[in-house]
C-alpha positions in Angstrom: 0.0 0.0 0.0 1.3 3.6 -0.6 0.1 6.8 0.3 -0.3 9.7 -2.2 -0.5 13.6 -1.4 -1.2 15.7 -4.6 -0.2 18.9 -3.8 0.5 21.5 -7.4 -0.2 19.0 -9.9 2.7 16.8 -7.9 1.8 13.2 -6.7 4.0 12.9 -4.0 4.0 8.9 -2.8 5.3 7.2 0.5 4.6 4.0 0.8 3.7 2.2 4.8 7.5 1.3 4.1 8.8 4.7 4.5 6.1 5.3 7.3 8.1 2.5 9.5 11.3 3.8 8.5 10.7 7.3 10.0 9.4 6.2 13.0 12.4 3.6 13.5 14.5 7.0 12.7 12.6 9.4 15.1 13.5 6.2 17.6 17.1 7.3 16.7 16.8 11.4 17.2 16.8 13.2 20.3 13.5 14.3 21.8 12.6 17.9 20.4 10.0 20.2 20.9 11.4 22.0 17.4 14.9 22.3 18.2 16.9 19.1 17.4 19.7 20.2 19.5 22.7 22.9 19.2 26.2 22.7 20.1 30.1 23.5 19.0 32.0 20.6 16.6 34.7 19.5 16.7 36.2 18.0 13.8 38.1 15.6 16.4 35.4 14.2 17.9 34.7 11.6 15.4 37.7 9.0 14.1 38.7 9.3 10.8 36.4 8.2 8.3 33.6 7.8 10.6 30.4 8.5 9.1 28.3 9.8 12.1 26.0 12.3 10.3 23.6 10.8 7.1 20.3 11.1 6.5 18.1 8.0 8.0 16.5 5.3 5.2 12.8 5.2 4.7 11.7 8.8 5.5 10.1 9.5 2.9 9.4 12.9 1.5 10.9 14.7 3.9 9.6 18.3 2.5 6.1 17.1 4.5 7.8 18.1 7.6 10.0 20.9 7.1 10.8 22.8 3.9 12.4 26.2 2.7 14.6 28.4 5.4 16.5 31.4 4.4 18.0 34.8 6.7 18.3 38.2 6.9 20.0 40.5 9.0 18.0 42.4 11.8 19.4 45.7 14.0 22.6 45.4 16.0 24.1 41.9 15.3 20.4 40.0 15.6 19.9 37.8 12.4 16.1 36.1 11.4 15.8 33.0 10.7 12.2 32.4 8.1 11.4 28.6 8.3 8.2 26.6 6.6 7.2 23.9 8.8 4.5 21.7 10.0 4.1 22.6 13.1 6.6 22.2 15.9 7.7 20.0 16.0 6.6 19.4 12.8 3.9 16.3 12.7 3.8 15.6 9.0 0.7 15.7 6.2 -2.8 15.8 7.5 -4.8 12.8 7.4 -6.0 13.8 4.3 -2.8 14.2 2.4 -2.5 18.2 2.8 0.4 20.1 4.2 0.1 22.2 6.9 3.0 24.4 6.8 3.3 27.3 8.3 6.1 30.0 8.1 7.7 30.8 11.1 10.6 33.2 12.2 13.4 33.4 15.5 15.8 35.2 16.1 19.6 34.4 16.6 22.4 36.2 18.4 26.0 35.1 18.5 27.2 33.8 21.8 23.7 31.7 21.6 23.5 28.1 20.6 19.9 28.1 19.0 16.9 30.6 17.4 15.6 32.2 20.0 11.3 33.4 20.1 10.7 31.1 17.2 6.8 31.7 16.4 4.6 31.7 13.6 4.8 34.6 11.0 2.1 33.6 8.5 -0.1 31.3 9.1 -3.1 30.0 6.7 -4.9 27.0 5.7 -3.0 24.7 3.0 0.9 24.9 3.3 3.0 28.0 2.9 6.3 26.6 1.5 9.5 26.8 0.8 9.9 29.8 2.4 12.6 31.9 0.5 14.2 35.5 2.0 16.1 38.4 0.6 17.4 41.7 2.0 18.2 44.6 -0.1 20.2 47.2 0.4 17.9 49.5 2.3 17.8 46.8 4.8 14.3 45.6 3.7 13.1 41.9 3.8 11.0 40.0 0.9 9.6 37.0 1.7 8.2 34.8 -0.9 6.3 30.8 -0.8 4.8 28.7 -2.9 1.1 28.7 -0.8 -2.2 26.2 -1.3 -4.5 28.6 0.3 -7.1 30.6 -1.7 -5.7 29.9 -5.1 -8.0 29.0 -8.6 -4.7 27.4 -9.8 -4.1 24.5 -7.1 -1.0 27.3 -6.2 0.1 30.6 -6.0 3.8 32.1 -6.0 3.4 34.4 -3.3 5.2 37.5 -1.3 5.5 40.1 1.6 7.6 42.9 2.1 9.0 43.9 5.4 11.5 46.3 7.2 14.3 45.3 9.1 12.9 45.0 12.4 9.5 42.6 10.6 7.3 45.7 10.3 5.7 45.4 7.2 5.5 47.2 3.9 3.7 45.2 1.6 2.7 42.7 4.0 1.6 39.1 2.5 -0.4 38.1 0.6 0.4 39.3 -2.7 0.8 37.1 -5.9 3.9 36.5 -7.8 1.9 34.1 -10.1 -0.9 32.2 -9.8 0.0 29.0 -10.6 3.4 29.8 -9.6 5.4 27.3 -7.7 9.0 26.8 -6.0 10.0 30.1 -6.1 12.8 31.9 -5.0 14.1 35.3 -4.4 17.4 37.5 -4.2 18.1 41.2 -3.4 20.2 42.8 -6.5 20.9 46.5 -4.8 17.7 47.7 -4.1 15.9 45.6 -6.5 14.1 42.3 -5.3 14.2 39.3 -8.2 11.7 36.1 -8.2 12.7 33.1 -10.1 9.5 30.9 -9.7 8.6 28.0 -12.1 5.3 27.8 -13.2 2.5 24.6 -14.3 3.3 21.4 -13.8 3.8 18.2 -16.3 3.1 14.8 -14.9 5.7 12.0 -15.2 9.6 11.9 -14.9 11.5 13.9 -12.4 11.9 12.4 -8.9 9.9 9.1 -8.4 8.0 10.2 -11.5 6.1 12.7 -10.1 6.6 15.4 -12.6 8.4 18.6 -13.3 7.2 22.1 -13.6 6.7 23.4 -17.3 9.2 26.7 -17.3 11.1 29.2 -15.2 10.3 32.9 -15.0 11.3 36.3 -13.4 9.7 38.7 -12.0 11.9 42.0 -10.9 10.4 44.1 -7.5 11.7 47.6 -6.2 12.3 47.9 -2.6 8.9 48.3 -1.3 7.4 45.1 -3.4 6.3 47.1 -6.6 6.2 45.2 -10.0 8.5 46.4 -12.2 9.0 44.1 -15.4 8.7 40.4 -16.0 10.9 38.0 -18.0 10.5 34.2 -19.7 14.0 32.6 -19.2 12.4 29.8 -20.3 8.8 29.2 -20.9 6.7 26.4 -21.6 9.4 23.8 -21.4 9.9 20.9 -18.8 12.8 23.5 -16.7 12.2 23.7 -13.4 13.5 24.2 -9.6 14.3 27.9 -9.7 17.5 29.1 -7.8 19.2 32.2 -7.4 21.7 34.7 -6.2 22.2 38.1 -6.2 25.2 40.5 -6.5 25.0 44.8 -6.3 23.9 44.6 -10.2 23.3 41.0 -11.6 21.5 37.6 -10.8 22.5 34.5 -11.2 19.4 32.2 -12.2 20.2 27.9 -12.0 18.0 25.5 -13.1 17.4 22.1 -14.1 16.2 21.0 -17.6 14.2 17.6 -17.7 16.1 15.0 -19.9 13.6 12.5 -21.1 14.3 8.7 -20.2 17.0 9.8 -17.6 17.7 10.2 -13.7 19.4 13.3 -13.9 19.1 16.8 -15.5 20.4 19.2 -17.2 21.8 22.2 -15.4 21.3 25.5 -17.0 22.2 28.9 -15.8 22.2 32.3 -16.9 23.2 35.5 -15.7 20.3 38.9 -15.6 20.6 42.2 -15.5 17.4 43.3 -13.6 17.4 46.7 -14.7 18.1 45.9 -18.6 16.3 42.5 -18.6 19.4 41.1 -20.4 20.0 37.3 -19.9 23.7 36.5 -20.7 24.1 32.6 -21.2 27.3 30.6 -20.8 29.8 30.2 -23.9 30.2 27.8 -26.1 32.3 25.3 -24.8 31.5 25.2 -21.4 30.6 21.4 -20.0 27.0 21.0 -19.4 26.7 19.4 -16.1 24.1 16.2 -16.0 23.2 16.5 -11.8 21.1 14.5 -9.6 17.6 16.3 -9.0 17.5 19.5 -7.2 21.1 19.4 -5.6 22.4 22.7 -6.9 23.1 26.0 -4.9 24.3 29.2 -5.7 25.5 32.9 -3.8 27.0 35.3 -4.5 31.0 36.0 -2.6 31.4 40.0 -2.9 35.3 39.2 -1.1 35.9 38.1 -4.9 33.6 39.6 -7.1 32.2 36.3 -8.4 29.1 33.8 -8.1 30.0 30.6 -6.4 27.5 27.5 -7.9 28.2 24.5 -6.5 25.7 20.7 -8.5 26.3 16.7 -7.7 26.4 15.7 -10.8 25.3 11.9 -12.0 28.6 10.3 -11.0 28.0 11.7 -7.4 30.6 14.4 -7.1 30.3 17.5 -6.6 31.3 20.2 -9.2 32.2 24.0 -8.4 31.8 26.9 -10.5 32.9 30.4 -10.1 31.0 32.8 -12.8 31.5 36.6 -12.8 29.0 39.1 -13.6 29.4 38.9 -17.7 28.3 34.9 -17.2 31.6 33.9 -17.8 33.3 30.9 -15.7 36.6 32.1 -14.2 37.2 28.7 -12.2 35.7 25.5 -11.2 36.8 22.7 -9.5 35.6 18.4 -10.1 35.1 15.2 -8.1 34.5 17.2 -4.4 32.6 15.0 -1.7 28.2 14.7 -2.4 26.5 18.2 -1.4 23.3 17.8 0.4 20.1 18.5 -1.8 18.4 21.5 -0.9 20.8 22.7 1.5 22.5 26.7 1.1 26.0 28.0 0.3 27.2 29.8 3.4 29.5 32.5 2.3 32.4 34.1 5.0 35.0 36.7 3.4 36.3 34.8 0.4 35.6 30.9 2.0 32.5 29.1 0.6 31.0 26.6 3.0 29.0 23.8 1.4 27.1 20.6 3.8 28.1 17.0 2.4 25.7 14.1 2.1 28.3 12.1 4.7 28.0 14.5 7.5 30.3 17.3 7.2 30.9 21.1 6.1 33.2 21.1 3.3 35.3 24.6 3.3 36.4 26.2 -0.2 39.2 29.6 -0.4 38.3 31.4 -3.6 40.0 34.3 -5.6 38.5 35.2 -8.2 40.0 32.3 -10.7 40.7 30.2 -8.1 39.0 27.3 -6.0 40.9 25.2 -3.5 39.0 22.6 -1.3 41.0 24.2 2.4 39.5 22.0 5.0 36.5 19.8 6.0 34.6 20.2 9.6 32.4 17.3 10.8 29.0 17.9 11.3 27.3 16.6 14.6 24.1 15.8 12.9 22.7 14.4 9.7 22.2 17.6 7.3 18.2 17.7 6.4 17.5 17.2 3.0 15.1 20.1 2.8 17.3 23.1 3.6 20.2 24.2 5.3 21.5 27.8 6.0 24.7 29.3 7.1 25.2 32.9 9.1 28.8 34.2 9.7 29.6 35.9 13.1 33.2 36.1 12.8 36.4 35.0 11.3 35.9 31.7 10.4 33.0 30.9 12.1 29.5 30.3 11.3 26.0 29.2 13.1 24.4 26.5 10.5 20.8 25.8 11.1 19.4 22.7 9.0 15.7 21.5 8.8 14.9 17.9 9.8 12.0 15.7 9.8 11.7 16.3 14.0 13.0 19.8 13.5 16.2 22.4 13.7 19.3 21.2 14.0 21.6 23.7 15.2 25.6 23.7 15.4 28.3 26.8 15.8 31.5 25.7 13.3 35.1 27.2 13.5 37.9 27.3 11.0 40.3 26.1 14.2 38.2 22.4 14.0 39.1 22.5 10.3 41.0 19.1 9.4 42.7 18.6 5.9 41.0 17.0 3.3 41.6 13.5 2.2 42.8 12.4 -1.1 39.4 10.9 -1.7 37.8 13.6 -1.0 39.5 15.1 -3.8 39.1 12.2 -6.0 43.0 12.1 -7.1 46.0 12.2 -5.2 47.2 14.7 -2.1 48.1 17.2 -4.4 45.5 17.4 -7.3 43.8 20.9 -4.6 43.1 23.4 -6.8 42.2 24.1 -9.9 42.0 27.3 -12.0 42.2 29.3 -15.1 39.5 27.0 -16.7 40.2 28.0 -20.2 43.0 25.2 -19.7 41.0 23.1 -18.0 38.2 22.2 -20.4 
């Protein structure tokens, strides 16, 4: 017997298998009344090559319990973190196949282990997720969800503007699309820049559930006013929206359905949001074939470059620096499994990226250069439905990751760094960096 939510078009299946196999995994987690636990690692507290942080078997969808997180910065040194979840802890469908998500929002400090006055921020019937947050540079907050409530179209894109301190502007709910989905957002300057998908086509995709039928922009001013609209790439099975923003340019990623195949086709673009100019990559650069929806992007301003990080088919991941013109200036192969869903955290000019075996994998960029610097294990199994990281100081970040029983919270310093292995580099000790890719492709 299976169970089937349809939720956008999307037939989302677990079967009474997976239903055993999360609660043999709660069994396994810590009590939680929304917080999983928080506390410093240690790279050294695990033996080498101990694998002490993967995600349990049988859950399931996991995006029925938590899904979406972003941040933004509040006054003083205060950061909020925006969260969709069901409930907290989070409980899971309704009997009747709906999710429940809310979005909620805490607050963190440094010098504190965990979100602090975590509540709910919108609340309505049907599900409000995955929560996605940008901050321009007049300090204001856009906060954007795919939402089941009140919607001809099964769905809505949808989005609130706020200041700083959550006092709103163009409070919620206001439509991106109707029939939008998966959307998310970044700050360019003072501009605010959706990349939602839109539709849905049955069949293929993960577990054959489907895949959304085109990506779009939509370009906002500071207070949440329209400003101009753009097809990157309409009415074609491309789907699963991500972006990043830099002072002038976003970077839009996506995945392109290949029909037959396990995998998809990464695309990206950079757009100018004032222009509407889309500059593709050149000829000649590889076109990565990645597992489903395991892609991330930001932007590093230390460097002046986008950082895009895919597992591709083989299970490796690939890195990709890309300046503002669209062109790669770097990129680096065969790097330890990223976790699906889950953020680049971005510190000066180091990239930190979560792997699927438990740990926070630490890149040094210049701007044509990527070298693999250290690796930090994590004291948790990364969620598979979002994972954020917020700087506080040289080297060292709070990460906050969504979980079926609900946030996982760990501080992580440079000083618990340990040096990667040779397999984590796929070659031998000294195979670290890679640059100049106009010598390596």
């Amino acid at each position: 017997m299976e169970c089937i939510i349809e939720r956008a078009g999307r037939r989302r299946r677990f079967g009474w298998l997976a239903v055993l196999g999360f609660i043999l995994a709660v069994a396994a987690y810590p009590a939680s009344s929304g917080h999983a636990g928080a506390v410093e690692v240690s790279a050294h507290r695990a033996p080498a090559g101990a694998v002490v942080a993967v995600p349990a078997p049988g859950l399931g969808d996991e995006r029925r319990f938590m899904h979406g997180i972003g941040w933004a910065s509040a006054s003083g040194n205060k950061s909020w973190v925006f969260f969709s979840s069901s409930g907290l802890p989070p409980r899971g469908a309704n009997r009747d196949g709906s999710w429940p998500h809310d979005v909620y929002v805490g607050a963190w400090s440094p010098g504190h282990q965990r979100l602090a006055n975590v509540h709910i921020f919108i609340s309505r019937p049907e599900a409000q997720e995955p929560v996605s947050v940008a901050q321009n540079t007049q300090g204001n907050i856009f906060v954007s969800f795919e939402d089941g409530w009140n919607t001809p179209n099964e769905v809505s894109q949808r989005y609130g503007v706020y200041r700083s301190n959550l006092v709103p502007i163009k409070p919620y709910p206001n439509d991106v699309e109707s029939g939008g989905h998966s959307g998310h957002v970044a700050a360019v300057g003072e501009h605010f820049v959706v990349f939602y998908s839109e539709d849905w086509v049955d069949g293929g995709g993960v577990d054959n559930l489907g895949t959304g039928n085109g990506v779009y922009v939509k370009v906002y001013d500071g207070s949440g006013k329209l400003l101009r609209h753009e097809n990157v790439a309409a009415h074609v099975r491309e789907w699963w929206p991500m972006i990043a923003g830099s002072s002038t340019k976003a970077l839009l990623v996506w995945q392109k359905y290949i029909p037959g195949e396990f995998v998809a086709q990464l695309e990206f673009a950079v757009y100018d949001p004032v222009s509407g100019k889309l500059e593709r990559p050149e000829d000649g650069v590889n076109v990565f074939r990645v597992q489903y929806y395991t892609y991330a992007a930001a932007w590093v301003p230390a460097v002046n470059r986008f950082v895009l990080e895919a597992t591709l088919e083989n299970g490796r991941t690939s890195i990709l620096l890309i300046d503002e013109a669209g062109h790669v200036t770097a990129k680096l192969e065969c790097l330890p499994a990223s976790v699906r869903e889950s953020s680049i955290a971005v510190d000066g000019s180091v990239a930190y990226v979560p792997t699927r075996d438990g740990r926070l994998m630490a890149l040094a960029l210049t701007g044509s250069t990527i070298d693999l610097r250290g690796m930090m294990r994590a004291p948790f199994a990364w969620g598979n439905t979002g994972a954020i990281g917020i700087p506080y100081g040289p080297g060292a970040l709070h990460f906050v990751s969504l979980s079926p029983v609900g946030l996982r919270e760990a501080n992580f310093n440079v000083h618990n760094e340990v040096q990667p292995s040779a397999s984590d580099r796929c070659g031998p000790e000294s195979a670290q960096k890679q640059s100049d890719v106009s010598s390596n492709d």
